[in-house]
C-alpha positions as a Python dict, from the first residue, in 0.01 Angstrom:
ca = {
    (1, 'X'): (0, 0, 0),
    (2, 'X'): (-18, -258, -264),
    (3, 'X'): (126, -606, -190),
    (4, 'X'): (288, -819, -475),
    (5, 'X'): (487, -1186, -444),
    (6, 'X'): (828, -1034, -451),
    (7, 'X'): (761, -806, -148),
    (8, 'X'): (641, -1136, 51),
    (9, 'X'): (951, -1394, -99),
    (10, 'X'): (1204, -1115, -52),
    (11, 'X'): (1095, -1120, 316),
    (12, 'X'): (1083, -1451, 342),
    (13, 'X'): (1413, -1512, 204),
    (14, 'X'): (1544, -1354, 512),
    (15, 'X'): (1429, -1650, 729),
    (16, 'X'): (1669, -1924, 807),
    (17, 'X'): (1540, -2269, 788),
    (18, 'X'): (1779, -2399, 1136),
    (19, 'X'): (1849, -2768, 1021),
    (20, 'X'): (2000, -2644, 722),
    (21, 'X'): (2116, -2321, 726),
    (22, 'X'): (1869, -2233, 387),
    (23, 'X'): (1659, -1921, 344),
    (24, 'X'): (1287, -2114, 350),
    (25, 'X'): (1218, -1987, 29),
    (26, 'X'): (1499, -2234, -149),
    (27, 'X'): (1300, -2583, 32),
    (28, 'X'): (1047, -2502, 265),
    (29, 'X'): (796, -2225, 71),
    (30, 'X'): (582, -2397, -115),
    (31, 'X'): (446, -2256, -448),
    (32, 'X'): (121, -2146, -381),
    (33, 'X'): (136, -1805, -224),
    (34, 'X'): (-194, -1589, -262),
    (35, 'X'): (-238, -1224, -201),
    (36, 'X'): (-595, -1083, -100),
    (37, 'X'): (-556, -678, -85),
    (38, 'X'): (-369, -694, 281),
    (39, 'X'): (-382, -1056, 359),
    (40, 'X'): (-98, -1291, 240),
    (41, 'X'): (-138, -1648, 294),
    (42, 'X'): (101, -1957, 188),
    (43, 'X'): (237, -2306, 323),
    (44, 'X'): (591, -2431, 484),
    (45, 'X'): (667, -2799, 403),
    (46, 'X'): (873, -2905, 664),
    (47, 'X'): (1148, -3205, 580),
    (48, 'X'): (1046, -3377, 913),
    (49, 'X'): (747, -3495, 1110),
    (50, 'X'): (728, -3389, 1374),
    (51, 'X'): (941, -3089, 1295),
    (52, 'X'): (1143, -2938, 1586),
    (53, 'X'): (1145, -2614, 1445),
    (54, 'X'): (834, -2568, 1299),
    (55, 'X'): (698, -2317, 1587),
    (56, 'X'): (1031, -2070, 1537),
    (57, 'X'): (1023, -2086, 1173),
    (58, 'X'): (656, -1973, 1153),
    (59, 'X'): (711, -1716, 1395),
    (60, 'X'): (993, -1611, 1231),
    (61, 'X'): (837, -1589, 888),
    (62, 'X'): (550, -1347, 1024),
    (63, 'X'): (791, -1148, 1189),
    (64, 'X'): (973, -1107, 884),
    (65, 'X'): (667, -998, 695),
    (66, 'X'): (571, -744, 923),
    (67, 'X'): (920, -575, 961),
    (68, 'X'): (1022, -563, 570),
    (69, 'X'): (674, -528, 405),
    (70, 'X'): (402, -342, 690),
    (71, 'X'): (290, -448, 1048),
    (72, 'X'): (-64, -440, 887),
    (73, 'X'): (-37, -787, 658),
    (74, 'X'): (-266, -998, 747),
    (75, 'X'): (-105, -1320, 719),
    (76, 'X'): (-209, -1715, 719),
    (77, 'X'): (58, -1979, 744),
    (78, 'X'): (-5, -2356, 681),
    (79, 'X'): (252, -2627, 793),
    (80, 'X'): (272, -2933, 632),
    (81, 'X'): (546, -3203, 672),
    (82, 'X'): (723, -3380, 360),
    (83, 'X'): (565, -3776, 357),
    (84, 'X'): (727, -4042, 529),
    (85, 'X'): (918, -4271, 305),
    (86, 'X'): (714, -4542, 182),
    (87, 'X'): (792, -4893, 450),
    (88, 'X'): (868, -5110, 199),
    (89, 'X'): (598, -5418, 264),
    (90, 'X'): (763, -5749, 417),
    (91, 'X'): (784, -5981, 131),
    (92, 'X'): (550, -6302, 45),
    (93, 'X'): (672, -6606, 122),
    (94, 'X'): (1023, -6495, 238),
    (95, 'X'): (1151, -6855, 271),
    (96, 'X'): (1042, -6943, -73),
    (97, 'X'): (1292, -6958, -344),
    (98, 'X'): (1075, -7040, -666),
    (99, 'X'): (729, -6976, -729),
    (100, 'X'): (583, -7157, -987),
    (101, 'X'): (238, -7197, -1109),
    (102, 'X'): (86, -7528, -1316),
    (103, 'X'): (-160, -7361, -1565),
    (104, 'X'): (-349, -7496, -1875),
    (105, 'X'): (-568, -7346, -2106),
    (106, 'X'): (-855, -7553, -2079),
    (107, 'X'): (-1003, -7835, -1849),
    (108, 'X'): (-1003, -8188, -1873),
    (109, 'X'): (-620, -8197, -1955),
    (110, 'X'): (-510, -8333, -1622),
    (111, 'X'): (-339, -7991, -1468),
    (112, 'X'): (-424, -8114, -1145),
    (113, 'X'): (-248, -8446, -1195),
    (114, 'X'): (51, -8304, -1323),
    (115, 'X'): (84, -8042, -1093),
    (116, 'X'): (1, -8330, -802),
    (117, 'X'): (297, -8550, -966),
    (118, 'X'): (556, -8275, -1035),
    (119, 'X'): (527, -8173, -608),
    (120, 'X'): (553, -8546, -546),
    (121, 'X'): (821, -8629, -768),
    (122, 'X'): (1021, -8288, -675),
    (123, 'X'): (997, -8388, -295),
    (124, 'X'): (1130, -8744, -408),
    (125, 'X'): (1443, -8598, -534),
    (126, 'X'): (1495, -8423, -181),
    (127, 'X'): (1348, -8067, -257),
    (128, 'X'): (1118, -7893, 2),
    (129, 'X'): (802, -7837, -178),
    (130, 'X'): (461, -7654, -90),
    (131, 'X'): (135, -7661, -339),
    (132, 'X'): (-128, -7455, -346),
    (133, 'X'): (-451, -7590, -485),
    (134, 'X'): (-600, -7266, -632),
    (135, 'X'): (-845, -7431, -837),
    (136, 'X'): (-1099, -7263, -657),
    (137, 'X'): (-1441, -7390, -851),
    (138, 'X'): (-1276, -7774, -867),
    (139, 'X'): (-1021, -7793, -588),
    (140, 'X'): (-918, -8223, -678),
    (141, 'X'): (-573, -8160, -533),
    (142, 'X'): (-711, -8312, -162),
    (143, 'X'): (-840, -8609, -306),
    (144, 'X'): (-511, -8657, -508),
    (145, 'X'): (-317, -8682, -207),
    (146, 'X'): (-574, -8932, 23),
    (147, 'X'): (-605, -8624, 254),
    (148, 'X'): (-974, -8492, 216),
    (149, 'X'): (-1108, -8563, 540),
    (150, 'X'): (-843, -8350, 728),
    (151, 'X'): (-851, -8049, 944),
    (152, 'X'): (-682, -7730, 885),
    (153, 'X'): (-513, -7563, 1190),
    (154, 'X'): (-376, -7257, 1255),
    (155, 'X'): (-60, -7172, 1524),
    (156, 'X'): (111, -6839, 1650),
    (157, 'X'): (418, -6774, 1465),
    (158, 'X'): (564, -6384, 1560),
    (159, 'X'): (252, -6273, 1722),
    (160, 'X'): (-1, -6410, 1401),
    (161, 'X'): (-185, -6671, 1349),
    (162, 'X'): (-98, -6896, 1042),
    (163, 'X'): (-240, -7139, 854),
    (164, 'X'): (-100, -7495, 908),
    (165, 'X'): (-76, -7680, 576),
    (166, 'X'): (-115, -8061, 579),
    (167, 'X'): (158, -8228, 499),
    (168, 'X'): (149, -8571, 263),
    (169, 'X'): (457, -8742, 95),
    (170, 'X'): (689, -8460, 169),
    (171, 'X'): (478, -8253, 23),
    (172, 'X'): (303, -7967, 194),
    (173, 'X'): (-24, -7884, 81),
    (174, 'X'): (-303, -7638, 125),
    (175, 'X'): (-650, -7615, -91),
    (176, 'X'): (-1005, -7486, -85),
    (177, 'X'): (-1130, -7812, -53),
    (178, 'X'): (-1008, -7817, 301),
    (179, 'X'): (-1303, -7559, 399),
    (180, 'X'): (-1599, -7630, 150),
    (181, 'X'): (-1847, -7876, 106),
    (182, 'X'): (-1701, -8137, -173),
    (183, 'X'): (-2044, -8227, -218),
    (184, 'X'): (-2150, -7860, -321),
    (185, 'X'): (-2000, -7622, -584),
    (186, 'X'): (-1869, -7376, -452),
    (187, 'X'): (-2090, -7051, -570),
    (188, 'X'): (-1875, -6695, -486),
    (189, 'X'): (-1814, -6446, -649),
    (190, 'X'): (-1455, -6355, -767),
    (191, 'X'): (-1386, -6105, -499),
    (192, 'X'): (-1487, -6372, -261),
    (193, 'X'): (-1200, -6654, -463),
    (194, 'X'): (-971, -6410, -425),
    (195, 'X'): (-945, -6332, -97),
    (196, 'X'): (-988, -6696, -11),
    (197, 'X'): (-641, -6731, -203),
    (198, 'X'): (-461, -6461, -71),
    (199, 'X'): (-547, -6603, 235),
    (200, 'X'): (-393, -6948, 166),
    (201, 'X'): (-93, -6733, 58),
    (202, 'X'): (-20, -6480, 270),
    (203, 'X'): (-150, -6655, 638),
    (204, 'X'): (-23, -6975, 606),
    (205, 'X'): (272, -7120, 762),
    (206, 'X'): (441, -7281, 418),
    (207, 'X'): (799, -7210, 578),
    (208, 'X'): (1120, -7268, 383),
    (209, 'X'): (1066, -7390, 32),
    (210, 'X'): (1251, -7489, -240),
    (211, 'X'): (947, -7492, -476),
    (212, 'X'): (621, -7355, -432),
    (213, 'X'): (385, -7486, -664),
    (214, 'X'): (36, -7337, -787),
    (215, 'X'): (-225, -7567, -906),
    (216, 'X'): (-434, -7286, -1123),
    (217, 'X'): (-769, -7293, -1231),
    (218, 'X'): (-839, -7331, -1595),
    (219, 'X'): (-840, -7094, -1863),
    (220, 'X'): (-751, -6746, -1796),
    (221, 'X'): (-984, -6532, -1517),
    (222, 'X'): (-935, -6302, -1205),
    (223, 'X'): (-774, -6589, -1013),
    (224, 'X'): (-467, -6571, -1222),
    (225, 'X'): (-468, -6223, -1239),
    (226, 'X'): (-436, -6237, -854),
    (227, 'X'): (-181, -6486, -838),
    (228, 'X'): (60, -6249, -1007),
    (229, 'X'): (-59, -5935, -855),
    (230, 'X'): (-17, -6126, -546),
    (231, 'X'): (317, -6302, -557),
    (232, 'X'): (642, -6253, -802),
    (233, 'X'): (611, -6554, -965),
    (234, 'X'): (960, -6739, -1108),
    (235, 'X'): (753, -6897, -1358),
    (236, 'X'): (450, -7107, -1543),
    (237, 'X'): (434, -7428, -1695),
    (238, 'X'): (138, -7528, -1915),
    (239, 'X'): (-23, -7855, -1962),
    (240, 'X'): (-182, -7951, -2291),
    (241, 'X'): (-341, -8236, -2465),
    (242, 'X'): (-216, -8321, -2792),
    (243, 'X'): (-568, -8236, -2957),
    (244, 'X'): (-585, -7891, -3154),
    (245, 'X'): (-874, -7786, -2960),
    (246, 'X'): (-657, -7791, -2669),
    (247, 'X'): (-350, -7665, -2806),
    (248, 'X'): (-577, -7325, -2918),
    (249, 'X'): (-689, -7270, -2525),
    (250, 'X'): (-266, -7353, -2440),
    (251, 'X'): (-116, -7075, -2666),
    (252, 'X'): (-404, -6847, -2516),
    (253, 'X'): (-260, -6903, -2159),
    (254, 'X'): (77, -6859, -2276),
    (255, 'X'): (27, -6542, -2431),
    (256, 'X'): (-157, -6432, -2105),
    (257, 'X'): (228, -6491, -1914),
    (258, 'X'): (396, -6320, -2223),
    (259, 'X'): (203, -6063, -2226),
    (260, 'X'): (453, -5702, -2087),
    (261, 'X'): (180, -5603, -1833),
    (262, 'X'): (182, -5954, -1684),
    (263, 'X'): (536, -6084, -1804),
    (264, 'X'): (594, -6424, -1634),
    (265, 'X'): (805, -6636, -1789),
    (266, 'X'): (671, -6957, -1967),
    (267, 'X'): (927, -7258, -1820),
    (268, 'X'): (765, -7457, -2077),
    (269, 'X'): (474, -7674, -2210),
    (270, 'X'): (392, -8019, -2080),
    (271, 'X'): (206, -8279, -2331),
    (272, 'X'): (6, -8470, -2081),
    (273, 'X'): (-196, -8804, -2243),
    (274, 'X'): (66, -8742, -2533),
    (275, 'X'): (-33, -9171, -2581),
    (276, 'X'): (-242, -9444, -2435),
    (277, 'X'): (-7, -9676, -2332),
    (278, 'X'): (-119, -10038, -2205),
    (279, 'X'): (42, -10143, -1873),
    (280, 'X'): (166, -10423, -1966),
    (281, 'X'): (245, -10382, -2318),
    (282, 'X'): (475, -10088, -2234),
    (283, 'X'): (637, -10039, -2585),
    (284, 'X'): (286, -10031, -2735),
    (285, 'X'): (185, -9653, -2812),
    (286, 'X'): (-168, -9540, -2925),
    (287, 'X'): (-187, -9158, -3024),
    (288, 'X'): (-568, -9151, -2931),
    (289, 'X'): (-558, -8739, -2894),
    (290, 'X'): (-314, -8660, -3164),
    (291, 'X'): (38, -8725, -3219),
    (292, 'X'): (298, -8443, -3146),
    (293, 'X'): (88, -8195, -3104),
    (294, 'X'): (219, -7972, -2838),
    (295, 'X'): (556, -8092, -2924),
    (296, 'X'): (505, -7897, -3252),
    (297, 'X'): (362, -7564, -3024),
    (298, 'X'): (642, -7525, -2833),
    (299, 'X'): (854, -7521, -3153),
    (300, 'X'): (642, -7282, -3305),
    (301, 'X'): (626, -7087, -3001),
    (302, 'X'): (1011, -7079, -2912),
    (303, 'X'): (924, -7239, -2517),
    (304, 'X'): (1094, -7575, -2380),
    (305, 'X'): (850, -7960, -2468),
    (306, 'X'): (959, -8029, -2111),
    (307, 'X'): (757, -8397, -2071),
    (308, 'X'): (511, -8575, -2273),
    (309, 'X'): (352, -8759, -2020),
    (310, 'X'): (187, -9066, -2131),
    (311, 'X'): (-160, -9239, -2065),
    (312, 'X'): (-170, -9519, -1850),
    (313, 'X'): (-466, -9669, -1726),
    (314, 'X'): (-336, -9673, -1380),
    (315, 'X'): (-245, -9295, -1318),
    (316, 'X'): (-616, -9243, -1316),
    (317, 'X'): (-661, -9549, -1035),
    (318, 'X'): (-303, -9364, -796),
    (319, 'X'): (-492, -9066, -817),
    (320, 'X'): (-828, -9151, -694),
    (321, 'X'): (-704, -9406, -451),
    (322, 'X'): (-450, -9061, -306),
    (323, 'X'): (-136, -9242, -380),
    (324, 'X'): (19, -9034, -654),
    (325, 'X'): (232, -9202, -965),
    (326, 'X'): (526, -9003, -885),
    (327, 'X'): (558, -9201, -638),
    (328, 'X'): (679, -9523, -785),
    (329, 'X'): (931, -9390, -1020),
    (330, 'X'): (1014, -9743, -1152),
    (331, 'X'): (686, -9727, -1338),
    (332, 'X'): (579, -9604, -1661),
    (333, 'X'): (426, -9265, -1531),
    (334, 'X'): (668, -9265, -1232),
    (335, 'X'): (927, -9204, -1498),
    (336, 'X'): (755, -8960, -1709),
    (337, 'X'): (693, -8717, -1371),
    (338, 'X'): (1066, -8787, -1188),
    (339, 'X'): (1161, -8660, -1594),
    (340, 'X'): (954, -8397, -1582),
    (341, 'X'): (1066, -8285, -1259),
    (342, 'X'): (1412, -8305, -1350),
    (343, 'X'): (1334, -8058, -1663),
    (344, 'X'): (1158, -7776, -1432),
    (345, 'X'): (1430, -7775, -1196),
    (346, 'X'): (1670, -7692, -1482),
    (347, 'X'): (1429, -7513, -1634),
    (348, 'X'): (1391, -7288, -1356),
    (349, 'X'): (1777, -7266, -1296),
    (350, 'X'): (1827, -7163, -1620),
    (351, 'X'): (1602, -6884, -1613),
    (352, 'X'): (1754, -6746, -1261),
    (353, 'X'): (2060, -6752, -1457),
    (354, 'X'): (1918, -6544, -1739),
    (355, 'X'): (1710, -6333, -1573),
    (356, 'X'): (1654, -6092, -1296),
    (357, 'X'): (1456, -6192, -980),
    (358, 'X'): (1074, -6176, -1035),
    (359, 'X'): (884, -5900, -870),
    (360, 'X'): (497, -5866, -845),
    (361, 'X'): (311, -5756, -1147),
    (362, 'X'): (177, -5446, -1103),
    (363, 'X'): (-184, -5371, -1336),
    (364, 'X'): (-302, -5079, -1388),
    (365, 'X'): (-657, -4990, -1504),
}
C-alpha cells in the first residue's frame, strides 16, 4: 500500500477537536506532515497549555489513521501548545507623568547647571520633580545641590528593594556620584554605564512625579541610546552656547531626537551664557560667545528659543557653594530659570496636546 497526504488529512478530518467542535485539520494540524513508506508522522498545536484534551485527541487521531487508511501505519504524533500571550511588562516609572531629558551637544555649555536650575525652579512653582544625574563620566549634579557627602539607601516597597533618592530643595535627586570616588574618573566600560543607569531608573523609589528630569552626558553615545530604549521619553531640551562651534555639536544632538528610529521630540533649545552680565550693572550686556546665536538655530531649525540664560558671575559661586540660582528668583539668573521653567512646562503641555503618549524606542540592529 502506498501512503499519500490526502489519505492521512482525510482521516484526520474525522477527528473532533472537543473545545470547539472543529475537525483538527481546520486549527490544530500543523503543516508539516511527512510520509516515510509506512510511517506517518506530524504535530497537533493545541490552543491551550496545559490542554485538557490533548491525551483524547491524540488517541483519537491514531485511531483514526488506523481504521480509514491500514492498522499497519506507523505513526508519530508531536503536541505542542499555541504560546502564551506576551505579559505585557509593568511600566517605568508608573507615577511619572513627563520624562524629560537636558541634553547638549558638547561640554562646557553648562547642561548640568541648567538642568540643576530648571528641577529647582520647577519644584519652586509647586511641581513634584525627580533628576537623574546620568552624566556618568562627570556626574556635577551632587555637588550642585550641597549633597555630595550623602548616603544612598535602599527600603522594601511591594516585596523589592528600591533605591532611596536624596532629597534637596524639593527636589529629588539620584546620581553616580553618590557611589564613586569623586576623586577618581570613573573608568567602565559602556555596558557597565548602562546598567548603572538602568539601575538608578528602574530600582529606585522616585514615586509620583510631575517631572522627571535627565541630566545627560554630552554629545551623543550609548548612554542616550539607553535612555530612550529604556524609558518613553516626553521630550529633550538642548543647551547651547551662542558660539558656532557649539551650535554645530547642538543641531547634531537634535537631529539624534529627530531622527524616526529614535523620534523624541525636541521641546526646544536653551541659549545658556547667551551674555556676561555684571551683577550690579544689570542692564549692561556683553556678548562674549556670540550674539543670537542659538536664537537664530532654532529659527532655522523650526524648535521653540525657550530661555537665553545669561552669565552672571554669581551662578558659578550658587553652584559650587550647592545653593542653586533658581532659588532666588528675584535675581538676575533666578529669573532667567523660573522663565525657563515656565516655557518647558508649556512646552511640554503643548506637545501632550499634539501628540500621542511616548512609548519606548525600540532599535533594531
Amino acid at each position: 500500500m502506498t501512503l499519500y497526504p490526502r489519505l492521512i488529512t482525510d482521516a484526520l478530518a474525522t477527528v473532533r477537536y472537543p473545545g470547539n467542535g472543529k475537525p483538527i485539520t481546520e486549527e490544530i494540524l500543523e503543516d508539516d506532515l511527512r510520509i516515510d513508506g509506512m510511517k506517518v508522522s506530524f504535530t497537533l498545536r493545541f490552543p491551550k497549555h496545559p490542554d485538557p484534551f490533548m491525551k483524547s485527541v491524540v488517541k483519537a487521531a491514531e485511531t483514526a489513521i488506523h481504521t480509514y487508511v491500514s492498522p499497519d501505519v506507523e505513526i508519530e504524533i508531536a503536541t505542542a501548545s499555541q504560546r502564551p500571550a506576551p505579559v505585557a511588562a509593568p511600566p517605568v516609572l508608573p507615577g511619572v507623568k513627563n520624562i524629560i531629558g537636558v541634553s547638549s551637544g558638547k561640554g562646557g555649555v553648562g547642561k548640568s547647571t541648567v538642568a540643576a536650575n530648571l528641577a529647582v525652579a520647577l519644584a519652586q512653582e509647586g511641581y513634584k520633580v525627580g533628576l537623574l544625574d546620568a552624566d556618568i563620566f562627570g556626574p556635577s549634579v551632587p555637588k550642585m545641590f550641597g549633597i555630595e557627602d550623602e548616603t544612598i539607601y535602599v527600603h522594601e516597597v511591594d516585596g523589592r528593594q528600591l533605591i532611596i533618592p536624596v532629597e534637596r530643595y524639593g527636589v529629588k535627586v539620584l546620581s553616580i556620584g553618590f557611589v564613586v570616588d569623586r576623586e577618581k574618573a570613573v573608568l567602565w566600560r559602556g555596558s557597565m554605564a548602562s546598567n548603572a543607569l538602568k539601575q538608578f531608573i528602574t530600582d529606585a523609589d522616585w514615586g509620583t512625579l510631575d517631572y522627571f528630569l535627565i541630566d545627560m552626558p554630552p554629545g551623543t553615545s550609548d548612554i542616550h541610546l539607553t535612555l530612550v530604549q529604556t524609558l518613553p521619553m516626553t521630550g529633550t531640551v538642548v543647551v547651547s552656547t551662542p558660539n558656532e562651534v557649539a551650535l554645530a555639536d547642538a543641531r547634531k544632538g537634535i537631529a539624534m531626537f529627530q531622527d524616526p528610529k529614535v523620534n523624541v521630540p525636541v521641546l526646544g533649545l536653551v541659549e545658556n551664557m547667551a551674555w556676561f552680565t555684571p551683577e550690579t550693572h544689570p542692564d549692561e550686556r556683553y556678548y562674549i560667545f556670540g550674539r543670537e546665536g542659538a536664537a537664530r538655530l532654532a529659527e532655522r531649525l523650526g524648535v521653540k528659543l525657550l530661555a537665553q540664560i545669561p552669565l552672571v558671575g554669581s551662578i558659578a559661586e550658587t553652584g559650587d557653594a550647592g545653593t542653586p540660582a533658581a532659588l532666588r528668583p528675584d535675581t538676575i539668573t533666578g529669573h532667567a530659570f523660573a522663565h525657563l521653567a515656565h516655557e518647558v512646562v508649556d512646552a511640554v503641555a503643548e506637545r501632550n496636546a499634539a501628540l500621542p503618549p511616548t512609548v519606548k524606542v525600540e532599535l533594531k540592529h
